[in-house]
C-alpha positions in Angstrom: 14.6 28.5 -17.5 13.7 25.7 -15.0 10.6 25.0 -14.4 9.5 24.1 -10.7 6.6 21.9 -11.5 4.6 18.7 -10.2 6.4 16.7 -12.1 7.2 13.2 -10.1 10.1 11.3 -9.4 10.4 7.8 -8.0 13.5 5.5 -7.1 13.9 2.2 -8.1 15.0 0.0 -4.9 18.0 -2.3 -5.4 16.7 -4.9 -3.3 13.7 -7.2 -4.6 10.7 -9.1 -3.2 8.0 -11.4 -5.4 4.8 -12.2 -3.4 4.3 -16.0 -3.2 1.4 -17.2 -5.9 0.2 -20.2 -7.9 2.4 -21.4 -10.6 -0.5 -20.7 -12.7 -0.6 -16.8 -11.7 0.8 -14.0 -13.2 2.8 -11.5 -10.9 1.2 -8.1 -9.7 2.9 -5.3 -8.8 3.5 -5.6 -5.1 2.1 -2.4 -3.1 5.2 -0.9 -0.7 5.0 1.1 1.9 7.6 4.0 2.7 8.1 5.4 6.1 9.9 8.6 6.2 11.7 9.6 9.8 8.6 7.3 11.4 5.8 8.9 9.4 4.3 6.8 6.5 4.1 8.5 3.0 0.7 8.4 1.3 1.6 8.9 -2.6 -1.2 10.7 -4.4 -1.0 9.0 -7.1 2.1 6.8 -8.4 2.7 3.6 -5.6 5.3 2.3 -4.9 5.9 -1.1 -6.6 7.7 -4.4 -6.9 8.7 -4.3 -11.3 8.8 -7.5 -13.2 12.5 -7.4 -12.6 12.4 -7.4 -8.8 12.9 -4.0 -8.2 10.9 -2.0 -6.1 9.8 1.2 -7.2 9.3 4.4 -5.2 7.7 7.3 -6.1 10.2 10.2 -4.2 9.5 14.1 -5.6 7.5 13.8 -2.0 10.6 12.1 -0.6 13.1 14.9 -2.1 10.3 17.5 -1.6 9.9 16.8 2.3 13.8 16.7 2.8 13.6 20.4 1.3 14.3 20.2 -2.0 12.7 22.0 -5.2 11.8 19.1 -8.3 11.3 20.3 -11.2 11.1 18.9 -14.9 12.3 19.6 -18.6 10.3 18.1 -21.4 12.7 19.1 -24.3 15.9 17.6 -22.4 13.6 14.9 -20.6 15.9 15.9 -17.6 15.0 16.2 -13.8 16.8 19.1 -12.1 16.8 19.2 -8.3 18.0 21.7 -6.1 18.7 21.1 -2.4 20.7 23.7 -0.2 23.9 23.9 -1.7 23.2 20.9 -3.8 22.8 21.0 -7.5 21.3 18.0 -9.0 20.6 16.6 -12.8 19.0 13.5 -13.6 18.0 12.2 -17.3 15.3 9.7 -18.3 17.4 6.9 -20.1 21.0 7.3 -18.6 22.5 6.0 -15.4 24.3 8.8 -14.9 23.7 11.7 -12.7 25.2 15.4 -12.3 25.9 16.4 -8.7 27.4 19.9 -8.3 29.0 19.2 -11.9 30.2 16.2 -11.0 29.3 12.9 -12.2 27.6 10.0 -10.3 27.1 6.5 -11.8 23.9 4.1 -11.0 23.6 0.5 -12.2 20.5 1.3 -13.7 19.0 3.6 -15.8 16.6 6.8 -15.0 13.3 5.7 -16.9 9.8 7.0 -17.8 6.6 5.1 -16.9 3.0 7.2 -17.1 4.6 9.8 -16.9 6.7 9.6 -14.3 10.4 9.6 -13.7 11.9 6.8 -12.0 16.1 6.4 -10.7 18.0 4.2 -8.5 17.8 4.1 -4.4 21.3 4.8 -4.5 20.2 8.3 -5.4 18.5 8.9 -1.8 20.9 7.5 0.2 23.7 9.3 -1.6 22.7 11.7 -3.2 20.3 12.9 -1.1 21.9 11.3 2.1 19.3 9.8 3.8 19.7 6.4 5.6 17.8 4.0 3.3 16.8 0.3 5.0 14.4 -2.0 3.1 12.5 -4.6 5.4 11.2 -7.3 2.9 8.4 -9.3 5.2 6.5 -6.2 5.1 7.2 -4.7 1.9 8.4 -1.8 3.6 10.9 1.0 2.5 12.3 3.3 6.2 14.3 6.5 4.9 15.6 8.4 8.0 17.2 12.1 7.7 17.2 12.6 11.6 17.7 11.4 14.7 15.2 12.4 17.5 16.4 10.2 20.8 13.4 11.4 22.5 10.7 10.0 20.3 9.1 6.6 20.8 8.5 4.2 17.5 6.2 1.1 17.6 7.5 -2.5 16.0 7.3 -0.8 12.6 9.5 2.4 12.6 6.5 4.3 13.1 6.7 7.5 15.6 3.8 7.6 18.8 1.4 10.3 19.8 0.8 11.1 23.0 -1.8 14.2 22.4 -5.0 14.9 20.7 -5.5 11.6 21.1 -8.8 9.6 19.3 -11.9 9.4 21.7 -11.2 5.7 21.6 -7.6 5.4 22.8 -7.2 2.7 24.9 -8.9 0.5 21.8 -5.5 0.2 20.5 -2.3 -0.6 22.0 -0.7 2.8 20.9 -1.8 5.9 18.6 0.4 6.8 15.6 1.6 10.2 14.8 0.7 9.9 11.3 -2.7 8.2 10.9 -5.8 10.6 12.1 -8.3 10.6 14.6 -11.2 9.7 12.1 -9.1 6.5 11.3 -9.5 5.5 15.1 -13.1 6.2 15.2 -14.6 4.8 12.5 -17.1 2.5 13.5 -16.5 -1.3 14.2 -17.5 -3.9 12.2 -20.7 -6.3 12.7 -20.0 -7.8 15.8 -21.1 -10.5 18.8 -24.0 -9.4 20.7 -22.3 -10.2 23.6 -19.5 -7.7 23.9 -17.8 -10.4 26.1 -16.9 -12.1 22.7 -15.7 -9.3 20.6 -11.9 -7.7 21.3 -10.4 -4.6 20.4 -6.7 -4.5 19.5 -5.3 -3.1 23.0 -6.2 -6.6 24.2 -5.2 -8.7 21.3 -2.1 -7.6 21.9 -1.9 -8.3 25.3 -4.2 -11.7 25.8 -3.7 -13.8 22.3 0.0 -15.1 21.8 -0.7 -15.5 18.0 -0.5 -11.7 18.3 3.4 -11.1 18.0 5.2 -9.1 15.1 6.4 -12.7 13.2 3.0 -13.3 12.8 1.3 -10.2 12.1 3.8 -9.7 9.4 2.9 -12.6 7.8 -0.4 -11.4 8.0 0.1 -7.3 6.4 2.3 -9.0 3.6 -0.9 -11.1 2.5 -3.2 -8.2 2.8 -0.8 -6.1 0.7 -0.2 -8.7 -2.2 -3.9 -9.2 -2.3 -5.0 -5.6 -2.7 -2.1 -5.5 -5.1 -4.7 -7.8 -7.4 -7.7 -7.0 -5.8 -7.9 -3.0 -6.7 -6.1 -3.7 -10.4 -7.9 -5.2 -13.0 -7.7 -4.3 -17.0 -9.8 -5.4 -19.5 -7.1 -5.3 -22.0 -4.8 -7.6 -20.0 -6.6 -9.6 -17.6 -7.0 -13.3 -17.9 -7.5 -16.3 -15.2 -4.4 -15.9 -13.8 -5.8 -12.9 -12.0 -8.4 -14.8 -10.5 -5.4 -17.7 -9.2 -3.5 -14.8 -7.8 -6.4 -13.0 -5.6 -7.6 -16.7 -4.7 -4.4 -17.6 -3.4 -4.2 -15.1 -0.8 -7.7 -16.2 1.0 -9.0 -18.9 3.2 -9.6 -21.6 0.5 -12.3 -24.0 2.2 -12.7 -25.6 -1.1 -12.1 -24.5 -4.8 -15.8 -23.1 -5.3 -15.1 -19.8 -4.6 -12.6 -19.7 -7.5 -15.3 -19.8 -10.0 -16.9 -16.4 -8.9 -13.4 -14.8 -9.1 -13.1 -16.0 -12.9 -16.4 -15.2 -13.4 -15.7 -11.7 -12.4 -12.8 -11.9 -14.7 -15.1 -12.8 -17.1 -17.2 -9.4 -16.3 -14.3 -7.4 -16.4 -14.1 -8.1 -19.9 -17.7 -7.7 -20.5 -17.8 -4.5 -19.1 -14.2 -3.0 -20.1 -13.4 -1.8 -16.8 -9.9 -0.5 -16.0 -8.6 0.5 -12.5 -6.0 0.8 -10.2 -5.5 1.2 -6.8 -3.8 -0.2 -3.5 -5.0 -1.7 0.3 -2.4 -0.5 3.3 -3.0 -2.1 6.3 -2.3 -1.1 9.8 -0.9 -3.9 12.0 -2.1 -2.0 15.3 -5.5 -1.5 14.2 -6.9 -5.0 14.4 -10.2 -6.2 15.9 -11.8 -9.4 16.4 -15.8 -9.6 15.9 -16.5 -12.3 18.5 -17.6 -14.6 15.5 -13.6 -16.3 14.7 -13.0 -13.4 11.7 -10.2 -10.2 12.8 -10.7 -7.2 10.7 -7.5 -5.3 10.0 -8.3 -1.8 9.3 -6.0 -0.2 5.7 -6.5 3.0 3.7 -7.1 2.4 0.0 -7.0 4.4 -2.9 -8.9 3.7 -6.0 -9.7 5.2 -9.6 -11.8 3.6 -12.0 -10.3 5.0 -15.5 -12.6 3.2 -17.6 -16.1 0.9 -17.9 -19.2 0.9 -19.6 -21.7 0.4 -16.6 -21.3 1.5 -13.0 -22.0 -1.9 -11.8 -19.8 -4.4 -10.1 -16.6 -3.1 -10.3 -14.8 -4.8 -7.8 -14.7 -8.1 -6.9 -17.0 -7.7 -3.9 -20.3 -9.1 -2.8 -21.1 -6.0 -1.1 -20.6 -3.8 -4.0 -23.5 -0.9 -3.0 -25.8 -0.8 -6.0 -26.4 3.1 -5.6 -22.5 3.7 -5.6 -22.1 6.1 -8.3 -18.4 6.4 -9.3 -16.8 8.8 -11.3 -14.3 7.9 -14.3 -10.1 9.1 -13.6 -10.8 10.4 -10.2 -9.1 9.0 -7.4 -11.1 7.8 -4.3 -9.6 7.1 -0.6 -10.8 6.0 2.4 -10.5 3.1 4.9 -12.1 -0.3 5.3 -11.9 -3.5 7.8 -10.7 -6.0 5.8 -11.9 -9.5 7.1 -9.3 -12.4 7.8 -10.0 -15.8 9.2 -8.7 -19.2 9.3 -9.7 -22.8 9.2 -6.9 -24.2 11.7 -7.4 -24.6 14.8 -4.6 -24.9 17.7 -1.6 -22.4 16.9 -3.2 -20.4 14.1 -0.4 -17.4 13.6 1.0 -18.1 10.1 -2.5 -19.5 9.1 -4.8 -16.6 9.1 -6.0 -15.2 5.4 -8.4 -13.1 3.5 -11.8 -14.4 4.2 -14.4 -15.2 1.4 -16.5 -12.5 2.7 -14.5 -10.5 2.8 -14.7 -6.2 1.1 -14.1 -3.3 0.7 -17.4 -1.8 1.3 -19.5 -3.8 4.4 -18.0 -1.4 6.8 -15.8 1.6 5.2 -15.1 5.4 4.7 -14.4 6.9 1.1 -14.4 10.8 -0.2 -12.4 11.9 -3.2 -9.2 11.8 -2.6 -8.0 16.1 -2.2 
């Protein structure tokens, strides 16, 4: 008997990205983003990934789930049967074969198991499943479309507009998304000018600074991405230096002193066995600039500590909050204003980075994740 169950299943993308690092540095697993008929999917657990072999990874029972079909999974067979309308699907962990309706389908690579979870090709979405499946690589971004809706207006990133129960700060943006909430909008600005003069919110970046165009500002989400890639992943077990060259490569780099923190970080992560994993999203039309030269680029993050000795320190963050009391193997979510900056002056578009001061926690929300 099948049983419908949460058991998850991700596709492996046949298209590949590597985030630009130091020679020196070993590669993290890029965070990717998946935008489903213009609404982004927030994973609950398993992220979507760039593998050592340049294959990005997608977790997709929500995929298959939201197009309707029942997921289910059977430990003794280490199958995954799926069941959409008419549709009769069976995949197995370790082959790259599937059976549709009976019939079988062949992949170029093989169903596999990682923590649990099951992981097949893209080909399996697009024909299996038949959705329209487009990978945009200077965003890390995955767009699966099901429908067509003529009507609907999308922003620069495939992502559908609201036009009701609009945030009390609207016109602070250039546009309100259908699939970020209200509290997102409101959440309180970071440390500013005193003279409001100086400060600007995104609605006029995006109409007053020409750095602010989409070949820029996906330069800009890309570094973000491949930073909180390192920044929220760090094992004791496995970590070295080249951690510390990776997250340092992806910030404003006055001069090489910072670097020394980072290893000594490293160094702490070590002491104090800590394991976790987690990933930064950014939202390119939620940027705002503090008056003081640094633009804060508001993401949701998601974060569980599964292991440490002492609840102290456990990010690389200056602004760590001392009383922060942290649970072990419980995920945590929120959002944060990330600060990015730059040192060139003139035509600063393709410049701007993660700042040294930058964290997580100066000006943030997180709950437990439900």
């Amino acid at each position: 008997m099948k049983k419908w169950m949460g058991a998850s299943l991700a596709a492996i993308m046949l298209f590949g990205l590597v985030a630009g690092i130091s020679n020196a540095a070993a590669t993290a697993p890029t965070f990717v983003s998946v935008v489903m008929d213009g609404y982004k999917i927030w994973f609950p657990d398993a992220q979507a990934f760039v593998d050592d072999n340049n294959r990005t990874l997608v977790p997709v029972r929500f995929v298959a789930e939201k197009m309707k079909a029942k997921v289910g999974w059977e430990s003794k067979t280490m199958t995954v049967p799926i069941e959409r309308d008419s549709q009769q699907i069976l995949l197995t962990v370790g082959s790259s074969k599937a059976l549709v309706n009976g019939e079988e389908v062949t992949f170029d690579t093989k169903a596999i198991m990682q923590k649990e979870r099951t992981f097949v090709p893209l080909r399996f979405v697009s024909e299996v499943l038949g959705a329209d499946v487009k990978w945009d690589a200077s965003i890390s971004t995955v767009f699966i479309t099901t429908k067509e809706d003529a009507v609907a207006k999308y922003d620069e990133w495939g992502r559908l507009i609201r036009t009701t129960d609009l945030p009390k700060n609207a016109t602070d943006y250039p546009y309100i998304l259908a699939d970020v909430p209200n509290e997102m909008y409101e959440m309180k600005r970071p440390h500013s000018h005193p003279d409001p003069a100086e400060s600007k919110v995104a609605s006029e970046l995006y109409t007053s600074i020409p750095e602010f165009k989409k070949e820029n500002i996906d330069i800009w989400m890309e570094r973000l991405k491949s930073f909180g890639a390192v920044w929220l992943n760090a094992d004791y077990r496995t970590i070295d230096y080249s951690w510390a060259d990776e997250l340092f490569v992806n910030k404003v780099q006055l001069n090489g002193s910072e670097l020394k923190y980072i290893k000594r970080y490293v160094d702490w992560v070590k002491e104090n066995q800590i394991q976790m994993e987690g990933f930064l999203d950014p939202e390119p039309s939620m940027i705002y600039d503090d008056g003081f030269g640094g633009y804060h680029v508001r993401s949701k993050f998601r974060i569980k500590f599964n292991g440490f000795k002492k609840n102290e320190k456990l990010v690389y963050d200056t602004w760590f909050p001392d009383d922060l009391q942290l649970e072990k193997s419980i995920w945590y979510e929120g959002y944060t204003d990330v600060y990015l900056s730059t040192n060139v002056g003139g035509n600063w578009g393709k410049t701007l980075r993660v700042d040294p001061q930058a964290s997580l926690f100066r000006n943030y929300i997180m709950k437990k994740a439900g």
